[in-house]
N, C-alpha and C positions, 0 to 999 in steps of 0.2 A: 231407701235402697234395700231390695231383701236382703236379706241373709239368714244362713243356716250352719253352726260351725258344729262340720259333721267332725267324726272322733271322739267326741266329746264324751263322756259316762251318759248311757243311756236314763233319761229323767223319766221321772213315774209318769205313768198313761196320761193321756190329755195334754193338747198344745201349752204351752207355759211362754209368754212375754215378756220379756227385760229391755228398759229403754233404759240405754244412754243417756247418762249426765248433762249432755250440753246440745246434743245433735240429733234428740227424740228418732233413731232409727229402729221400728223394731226387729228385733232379732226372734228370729221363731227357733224354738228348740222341737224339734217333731219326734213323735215316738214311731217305734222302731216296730213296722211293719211285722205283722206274725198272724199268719192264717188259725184263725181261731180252733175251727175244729180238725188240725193235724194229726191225725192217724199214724205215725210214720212207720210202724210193721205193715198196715192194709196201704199206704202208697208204695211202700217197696212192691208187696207182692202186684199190685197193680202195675205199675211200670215192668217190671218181669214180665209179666204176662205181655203186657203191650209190645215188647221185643224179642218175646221166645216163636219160635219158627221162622217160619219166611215170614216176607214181611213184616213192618212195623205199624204201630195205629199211633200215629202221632200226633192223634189228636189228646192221647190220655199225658205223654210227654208234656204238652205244652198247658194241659190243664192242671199237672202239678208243679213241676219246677219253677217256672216263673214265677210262682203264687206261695211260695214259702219261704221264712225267713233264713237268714243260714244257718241259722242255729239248727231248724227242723229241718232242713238239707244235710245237716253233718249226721241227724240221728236217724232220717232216713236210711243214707247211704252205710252207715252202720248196721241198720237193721236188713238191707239187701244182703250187705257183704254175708251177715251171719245165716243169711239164711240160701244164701244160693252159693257164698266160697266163691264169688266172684266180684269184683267192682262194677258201682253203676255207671261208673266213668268209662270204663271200658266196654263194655257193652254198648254205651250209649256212640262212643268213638264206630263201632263195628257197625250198627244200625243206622246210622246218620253220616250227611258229610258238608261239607264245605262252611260257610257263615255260621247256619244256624246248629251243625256240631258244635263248633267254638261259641257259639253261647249258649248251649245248653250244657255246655262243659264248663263254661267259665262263671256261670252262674253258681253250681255247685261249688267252686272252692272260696273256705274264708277269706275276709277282706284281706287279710295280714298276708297270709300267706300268696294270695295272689299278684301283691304289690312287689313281693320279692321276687314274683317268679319275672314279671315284667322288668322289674330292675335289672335282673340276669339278662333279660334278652337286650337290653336296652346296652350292654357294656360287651357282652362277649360276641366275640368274632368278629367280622370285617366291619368297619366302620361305628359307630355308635348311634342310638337313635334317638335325639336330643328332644322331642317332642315328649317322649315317653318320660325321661327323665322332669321335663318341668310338669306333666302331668300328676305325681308321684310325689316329687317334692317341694313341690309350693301349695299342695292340698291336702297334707298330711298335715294332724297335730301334734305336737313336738311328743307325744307319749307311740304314738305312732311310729314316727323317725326313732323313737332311745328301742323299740320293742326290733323296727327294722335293723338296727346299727347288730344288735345282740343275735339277733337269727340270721343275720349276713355282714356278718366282723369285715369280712374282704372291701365293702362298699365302698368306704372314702378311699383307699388306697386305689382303689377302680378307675371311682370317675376321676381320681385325681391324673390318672394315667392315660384316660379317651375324651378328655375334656383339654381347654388351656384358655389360657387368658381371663378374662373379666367370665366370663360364663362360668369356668373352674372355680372361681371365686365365690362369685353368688351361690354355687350348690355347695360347694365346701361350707358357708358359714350357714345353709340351712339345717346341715347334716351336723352341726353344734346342738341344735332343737331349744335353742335360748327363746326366741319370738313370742315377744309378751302377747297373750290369748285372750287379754282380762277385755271385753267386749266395752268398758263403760270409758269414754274421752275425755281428758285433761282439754279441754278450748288452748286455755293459752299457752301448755306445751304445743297442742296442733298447729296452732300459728307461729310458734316458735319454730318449727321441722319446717313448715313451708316455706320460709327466710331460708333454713340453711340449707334448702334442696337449692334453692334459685339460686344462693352463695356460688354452690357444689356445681352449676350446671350453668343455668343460661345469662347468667350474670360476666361467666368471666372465658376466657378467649382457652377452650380445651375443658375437660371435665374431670373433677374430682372423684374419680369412681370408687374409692375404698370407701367415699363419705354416702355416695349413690348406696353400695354394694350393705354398709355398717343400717342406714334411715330403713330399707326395705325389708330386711333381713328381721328386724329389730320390731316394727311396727305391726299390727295387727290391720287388714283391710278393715275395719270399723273406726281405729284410727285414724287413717290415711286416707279413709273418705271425707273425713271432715278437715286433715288436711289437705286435700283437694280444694276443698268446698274455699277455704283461705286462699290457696294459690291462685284459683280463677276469681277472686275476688278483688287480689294484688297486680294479677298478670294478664289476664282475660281470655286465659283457655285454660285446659284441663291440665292433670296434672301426666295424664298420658300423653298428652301433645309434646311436655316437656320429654319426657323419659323418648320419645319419638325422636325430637330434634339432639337428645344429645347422646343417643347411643344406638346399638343395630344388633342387630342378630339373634343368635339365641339368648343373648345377655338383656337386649334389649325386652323379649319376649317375656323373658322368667320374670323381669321388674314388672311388667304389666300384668303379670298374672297374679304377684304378690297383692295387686292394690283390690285383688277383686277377691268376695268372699266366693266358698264354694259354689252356692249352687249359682251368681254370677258365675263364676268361672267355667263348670260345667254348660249352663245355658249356652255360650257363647264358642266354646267349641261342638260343641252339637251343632250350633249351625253351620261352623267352619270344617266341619268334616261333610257336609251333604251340601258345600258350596261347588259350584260350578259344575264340570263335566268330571264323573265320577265321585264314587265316595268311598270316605277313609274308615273303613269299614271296622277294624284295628280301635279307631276312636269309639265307634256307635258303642261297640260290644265292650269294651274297658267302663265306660260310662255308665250303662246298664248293671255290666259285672259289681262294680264297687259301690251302689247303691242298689238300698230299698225299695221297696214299692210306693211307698208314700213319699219318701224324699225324691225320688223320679217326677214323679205326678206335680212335687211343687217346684220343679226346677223346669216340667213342660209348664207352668204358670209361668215361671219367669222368662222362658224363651220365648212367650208371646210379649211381656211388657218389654222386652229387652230389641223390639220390633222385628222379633225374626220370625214371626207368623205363629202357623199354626204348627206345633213339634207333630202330631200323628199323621197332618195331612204328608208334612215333608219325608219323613218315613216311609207311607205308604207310593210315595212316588218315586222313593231313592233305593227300596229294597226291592225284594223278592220272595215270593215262595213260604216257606214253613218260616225263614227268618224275619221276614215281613211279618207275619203273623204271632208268632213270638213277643218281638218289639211291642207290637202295639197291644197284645193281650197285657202286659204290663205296665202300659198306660191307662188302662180301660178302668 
């Protein structure tokens, strides 16, 4: 199963593999994408240039932003500010619009800070936008969540207020940020959790969900795949088939997201956002926004093993325009 447990402390250059104890999966730690030779005083003045007068040449846009780390986006956009007493985010708002504004706008902000801006949207005003929230918090590492709780104190009191039931549950005990990360499997604790999910669920007439709500919450998707691996082994389907059969909604959603590591996770909603008629365009650009270039590049690897085709062809069929070209320069 891949995986990649993004948040993690950036590891020295070069892929690095760690296999678990009992379930040989490896886990790739990937280093963190940064265009080697970054300029960022000669990319300011160049994107200046590309947006001063009438029209815009968007092609020099698209040849740098996408293509730098954030770190070199923040010293960019520092280096613009001082030299023109203007932001490159508003400039770029005024020269661009629709899609491909918003993600060449949402490219530029830090991972952190851009989770909180989404978390704001996700709680305030009419209705709440439950997608966003298990985006957010079922893929953040618990240093992640303590850094969001601290730059957005109001959060639990929030969702505790636009959420209820078993869903209010599940995110209030992720927003604890307790969820053991340690990637290496105990076997026969694994086989022990998979008795007491079956106990907790389809064993017995109703569902124990504070037990469902405590095992999810608690486990690590490296864990829980190999408690999988026990369940279908006891029971003769998956362990999402269970979480299927004995719960629904966005409660049910968030357990299933729990069991999958990131860039599973992301793979999988890439293709659930360019499913059907129309696409969740909101999804494409959060996706892109919160990752790398290279952790992008291995999670379009995993959208093809994960049998959802080809990630650029679907793109190129489900977009449009400068933001079609965008997208895909960042898979390139």
């Amino acid at each position: 199963m891949p995986g990649a447990p993004y948040g993690a402390p950036a590891p020295l250059p070069g892929a690095t593999t760690v296999t678990t104890v009992t379930t040989n999966i490896p886990i790739v730690f990937m280093p963190i994408h940064a265009y080697p030779h970054c300029d960022p005083p000669g990319d300011a003045r160049r994107l200046y240039k590309a947006m001063k007068g009438l029209g815009t040449n968007d092609s020099v846009l698209m040849d740098i932003i996408p293509h730098r780390s954030k770190l070199q986006l923040e010293q960019i956009q520092a280096a613009y500010l001082s030299e023109n007493r203007k932001s490159l985010e508003g400039d770029i708002r005024g020269d661009t619009s629709g899609n491909y504004c918003t993600l060449l706008c949402d490219l530029l902000k830090p991972v952190l800070g851009y989770k909180i801006e989404n978390l704001k949207k996700a709680v305030k005003g009419l209705g709440t936008r439950e997608v966003l929230l298990i985006d957010i918090l079922t893929q953040s590492s618990n240093a992640e969540i303590e850094q969001l709780k601290r730059q957005y104190p109001e959060i639990e009191h929030e969702i505790k207020g636009d959420t209820s039931g078993n869903f209010r549950n599940v995110l209030a005990k992720l927003l604890k940020a307790n969820r053991l990360e340690v990637p290496f499997v105990d076997d026969l604790k694994a086989e022990a959790v998979a008795k007491e999910i079956y106990a907790a669920g389809e064993f017995r007439l109703g569902t124990n969900d504070s037990k469902f709500v405590d095992i999810f919450t608690t486990y690590s998707p490296y864990f829980l795949d190999r408690v999988d691996w026990h369940y279908r082994k006891s029971h003769g389907h998956s362990l999402t088939i269970a979480i299927e059969k004995e719960t629904s909604g966005y409660y049910r959603d968030t357990l299933i997201a729990l069991t999958k590591p990131p860039d599973v996770y992301f793979a999988d909603r890439l293709a659930q956002a360019m499913k059907g008629l129309g696409t969740d365009d909101w999804g494409l650009i959060y996706i892109f926004a919160v990752h790398d270039k290279a952790q992008l590049k291995h999670i379009a690897k995993v959208f093809a093993q994960r049998g959802h085709g080809n990630l650029a062809a679907k793109i190129e069929k489900d977009t449009s325009g400068n933001y079609k070209k965008t997208l895909l320069s960042i898979l390139s």
